[in-house]
C-alpha positions in Angstrom: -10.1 26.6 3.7 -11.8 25.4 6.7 -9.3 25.5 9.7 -10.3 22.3 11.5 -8.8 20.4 8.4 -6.1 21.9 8.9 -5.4 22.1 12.2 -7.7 18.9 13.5 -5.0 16.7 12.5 -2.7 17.9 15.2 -5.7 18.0 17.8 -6.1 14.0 17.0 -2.6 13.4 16.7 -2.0 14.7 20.3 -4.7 13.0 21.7 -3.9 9.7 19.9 -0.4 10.2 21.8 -2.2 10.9 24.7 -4.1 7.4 24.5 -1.1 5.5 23.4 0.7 6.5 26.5 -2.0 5.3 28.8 -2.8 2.2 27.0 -5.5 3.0 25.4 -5.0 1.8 21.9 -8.1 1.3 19.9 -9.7 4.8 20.6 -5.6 6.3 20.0 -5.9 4.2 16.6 -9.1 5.6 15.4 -7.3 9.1 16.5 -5.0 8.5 13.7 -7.1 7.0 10.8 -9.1 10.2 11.4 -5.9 12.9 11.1 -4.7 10.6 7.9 -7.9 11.1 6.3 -8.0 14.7 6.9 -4.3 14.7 5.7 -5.1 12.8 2.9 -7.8 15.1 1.8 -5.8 18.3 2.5 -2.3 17.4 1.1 -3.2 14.5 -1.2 -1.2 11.3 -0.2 2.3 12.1 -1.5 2.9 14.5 1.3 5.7 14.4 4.6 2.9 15.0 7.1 0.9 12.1 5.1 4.3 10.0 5.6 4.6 11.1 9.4 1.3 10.1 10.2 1.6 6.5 8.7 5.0 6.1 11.2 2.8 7.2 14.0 0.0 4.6 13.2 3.4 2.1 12.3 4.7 3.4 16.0 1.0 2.1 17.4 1.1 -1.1 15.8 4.6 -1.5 17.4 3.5 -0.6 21.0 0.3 -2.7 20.3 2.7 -5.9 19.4 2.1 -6.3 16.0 4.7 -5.9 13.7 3.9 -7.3 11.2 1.1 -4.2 10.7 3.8 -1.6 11.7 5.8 -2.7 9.2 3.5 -2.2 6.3 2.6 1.3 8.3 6.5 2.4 8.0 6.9 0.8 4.9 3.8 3.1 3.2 5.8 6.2 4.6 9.0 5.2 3.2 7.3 4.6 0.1 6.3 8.6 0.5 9.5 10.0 1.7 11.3 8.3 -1.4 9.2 9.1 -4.0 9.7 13.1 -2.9 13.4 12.8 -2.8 
């Protein structure tokens, strides 16, 4: 298994927190849709790290003012989290 998929995703995640925090949010963003892709293709999309990384793109959205997107973000990992319970 090649390592960047699975570590990358906590590379990107950092630095998307990295760019969140200074206000940089459309670089942070792309950060994210990156590590849920790799996510994605390494756990499929039923998976908690799958789920963790729609709240942080939800948690973006927030921060970025629009709800309405973080919303559907946190609703997509709910959607996740129930359907493994």
């Amino acid at each position: 298994m090649n390592s960047y998929i699975v570590f990358g995703p906590l590379a990107l995640i950092g630095t998307a927190f990295a760019l969140m925090h200074l206000g940089d949010y459309a670089p942070a963003e792309r950060e994210l849709l990156h590590a849920l892709s790799l996510r994605t293709q390494l756990f499929g999309g039923r998976h908690p790290r799958v789920a963790a990384t729609y709240i942080n793109l939800g948690n973006l959205a927030y921060h970025r003012g629009r709800q309405a997107d973080a919303l559907v973000e946190w609703q997509k990992a709910l959607a996740i989290q129930e359907a493994l319970s």
